[in-house]
N, C-alpha and C positions, 0 to 999 in steps of 0.2 A: 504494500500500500504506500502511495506517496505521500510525501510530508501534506501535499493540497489536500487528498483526499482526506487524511486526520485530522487537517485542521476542519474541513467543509463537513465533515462527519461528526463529528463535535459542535462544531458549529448550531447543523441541525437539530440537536437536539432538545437544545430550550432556545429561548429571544436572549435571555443574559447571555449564553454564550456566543450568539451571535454579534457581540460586544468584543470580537478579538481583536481588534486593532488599536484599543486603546493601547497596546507597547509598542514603542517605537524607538530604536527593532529591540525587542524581546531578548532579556539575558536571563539565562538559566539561574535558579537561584543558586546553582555550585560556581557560577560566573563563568561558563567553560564553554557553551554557546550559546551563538547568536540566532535568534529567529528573524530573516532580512523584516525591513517593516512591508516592503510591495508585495511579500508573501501573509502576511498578516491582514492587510488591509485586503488583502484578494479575500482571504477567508470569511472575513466578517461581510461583506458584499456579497461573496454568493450563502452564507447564511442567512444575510436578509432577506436577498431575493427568495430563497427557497421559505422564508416563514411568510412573507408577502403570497407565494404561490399555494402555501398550506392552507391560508388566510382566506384568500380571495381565487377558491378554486375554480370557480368558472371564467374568469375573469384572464389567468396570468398559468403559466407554468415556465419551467427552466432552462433555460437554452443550453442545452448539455453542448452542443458543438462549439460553442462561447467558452463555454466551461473547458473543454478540453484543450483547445486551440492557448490560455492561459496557462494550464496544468504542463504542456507543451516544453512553451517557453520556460517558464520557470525550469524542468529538468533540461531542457539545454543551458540554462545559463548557471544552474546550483550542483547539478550534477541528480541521479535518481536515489541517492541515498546520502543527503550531508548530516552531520551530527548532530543537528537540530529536530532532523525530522522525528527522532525518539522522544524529544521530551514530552509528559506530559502537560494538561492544560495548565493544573494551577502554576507549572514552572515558567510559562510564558506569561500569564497573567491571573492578578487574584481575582479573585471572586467578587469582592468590591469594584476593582475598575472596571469588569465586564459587565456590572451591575450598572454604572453609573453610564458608562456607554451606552449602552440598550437602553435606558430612560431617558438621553439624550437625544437618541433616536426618535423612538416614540412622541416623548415632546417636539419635535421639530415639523414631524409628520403628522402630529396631531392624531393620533393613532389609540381607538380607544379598543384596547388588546382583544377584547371580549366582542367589537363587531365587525364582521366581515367588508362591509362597506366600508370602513376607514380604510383596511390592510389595500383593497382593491384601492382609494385615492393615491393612496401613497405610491403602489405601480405605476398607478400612472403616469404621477407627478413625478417617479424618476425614468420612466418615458420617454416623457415630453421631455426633460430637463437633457434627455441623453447621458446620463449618468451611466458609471459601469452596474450597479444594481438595474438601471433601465433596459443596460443592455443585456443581460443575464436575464433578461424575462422574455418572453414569447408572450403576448396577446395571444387567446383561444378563440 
């Protein structure tokens, strides 16, 4: 599995963790690696996109060929196994800052977690903006 796919995999599984970009780049709490930050920030992007698509399922899904074409690159330029790719989450970031990220979000998007019509504005609105979360979505 790729460092992407652990981070994107984590990612998905709550909205706080979808909050992985608050490090920037990410040092292991032994100090011994670095998580680049344009791999972090990629994580947290297709995190949200994919809770945006969880959210607002008729609305939006994933653009996995986005996704890959990213996942890609990064192993051309990091290599397919750098020492990073092993840490776990909390070693990249606590629990707090992926807290406070994710409510960042949310407040920004105006995002009322519990209805699906917000998550669906917010695709939109990174849609329209062309954002990389916009581009990570596919319209249904």
């Amino acid at each position: 599995m790729t460092a992407i796919a652990k981070i994107s995999g984590i990612v998905r599984r709550t909205i706080l963790v979808a909050a992985l970009a608050a490090a920037a780049p990410a040092i292991a709490q032994d100090g011994t690696a670095k998580v680049p930050k344009e791999v972090v920030d990629f994580g947290i992007d297709l995190g949200l996109a994919d809770q945006i698509a969880k959210n607002c399922r008729r609305g939006f899904r994933v653009n996995r060929p986005y996704e890959k074409a990213w996942v890609r690159t990064f192993e051309k330029k990091y290599g397919s196994s750098p020492a990073w790719m092993e840490l776990e989450l909390d070693q990249v970031i606590s629990q707090r800052e992926a807290q406070d990220v994710a409510i960042a979000y949310i407040q920004r998007r105006d995002i009322v977690v519990t209805d699906g019509k917000t998550w669906c504005a917010a695709g939109k609105a990174e849609v329209a903006e062309k954002t990389r979360i916009g581009k990570l979505l596919i319209a249904r």
